[in-house]
C-alpha positions as CSV (number, residue, x, y, z in Angstrom):
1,X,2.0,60.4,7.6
2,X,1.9,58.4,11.2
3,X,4.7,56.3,12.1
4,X,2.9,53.1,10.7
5,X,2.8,54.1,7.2
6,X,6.3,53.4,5.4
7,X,6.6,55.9,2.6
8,X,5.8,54.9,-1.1
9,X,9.2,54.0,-2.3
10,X,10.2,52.2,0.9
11,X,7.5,49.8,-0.7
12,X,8.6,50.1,-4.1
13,X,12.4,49.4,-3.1
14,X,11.0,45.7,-2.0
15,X,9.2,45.0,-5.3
16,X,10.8,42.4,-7.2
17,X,11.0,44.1,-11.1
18,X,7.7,42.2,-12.6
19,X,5.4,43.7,-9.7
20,X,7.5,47.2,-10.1
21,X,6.7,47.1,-13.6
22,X,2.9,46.8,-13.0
23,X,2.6,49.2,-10.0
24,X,4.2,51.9,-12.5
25,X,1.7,50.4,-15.2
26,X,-1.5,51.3,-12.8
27,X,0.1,54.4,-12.0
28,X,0.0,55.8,-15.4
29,X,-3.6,55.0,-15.6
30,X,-5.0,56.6,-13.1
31,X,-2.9,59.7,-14.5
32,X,-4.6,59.3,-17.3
33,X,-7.8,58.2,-16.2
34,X,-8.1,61.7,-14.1
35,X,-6.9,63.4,-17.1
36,X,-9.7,62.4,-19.0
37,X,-12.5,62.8,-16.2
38,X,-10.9,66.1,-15.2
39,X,-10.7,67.6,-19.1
40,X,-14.2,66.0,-20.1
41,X,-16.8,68.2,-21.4
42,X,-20.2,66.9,-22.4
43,X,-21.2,67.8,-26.1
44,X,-24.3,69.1,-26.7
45,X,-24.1,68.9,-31.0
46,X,-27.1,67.6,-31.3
47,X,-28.9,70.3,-29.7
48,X,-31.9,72.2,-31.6
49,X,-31.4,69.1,-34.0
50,X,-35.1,68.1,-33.1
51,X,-36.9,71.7,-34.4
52,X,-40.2,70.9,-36.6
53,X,-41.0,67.9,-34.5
54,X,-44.6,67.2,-33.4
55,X,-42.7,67.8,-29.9
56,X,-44.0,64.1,-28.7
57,X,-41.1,62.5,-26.6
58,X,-40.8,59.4,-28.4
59,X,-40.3,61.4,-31.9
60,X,-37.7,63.3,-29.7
61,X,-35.9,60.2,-28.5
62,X,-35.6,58.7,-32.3
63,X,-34.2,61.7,-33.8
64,X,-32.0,62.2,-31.0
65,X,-30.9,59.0,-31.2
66,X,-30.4,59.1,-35.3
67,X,-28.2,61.8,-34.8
68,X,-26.4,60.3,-32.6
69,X,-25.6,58.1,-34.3
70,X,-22.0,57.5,-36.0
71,X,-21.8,58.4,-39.7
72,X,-20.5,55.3,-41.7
């Protein structure tokens, strides 16, 4: 850290409680946000759903796609 840069809770100290509040609020989200980017996996459950197919793209992308789908 150079000399120009005050530490973090130099700047927080200043903050009147409204704007406090809100820095803590965005604070927490990017927590979370790299939480979730971090511990995401992608999920393949769909794979080998498209066996017996004539093997034409489109066909592929439709049943892909139904499966896909959320079950109501």
């Amino acid at each position: 850290m150079n000399g120009q840069t005050k530490p973090l809770n130099d700047l927080l100290d200043k903050l009147p409680v409204d704007l406090y509040q809100e820095v803590r609020d965005f604070i927490e989200f990017l927590i979370r946000k790299k939480s979730i980017n971090s511990s995401a996996k992608p999920v393949f459950d769909w794979a080998g759903s498209v066996k017996g197919l004539k093997n034409t793209s489109v066909e592929m992308q439709h049943k892909i796609s139904e499966d896909r789908l959320p079950v109501r």
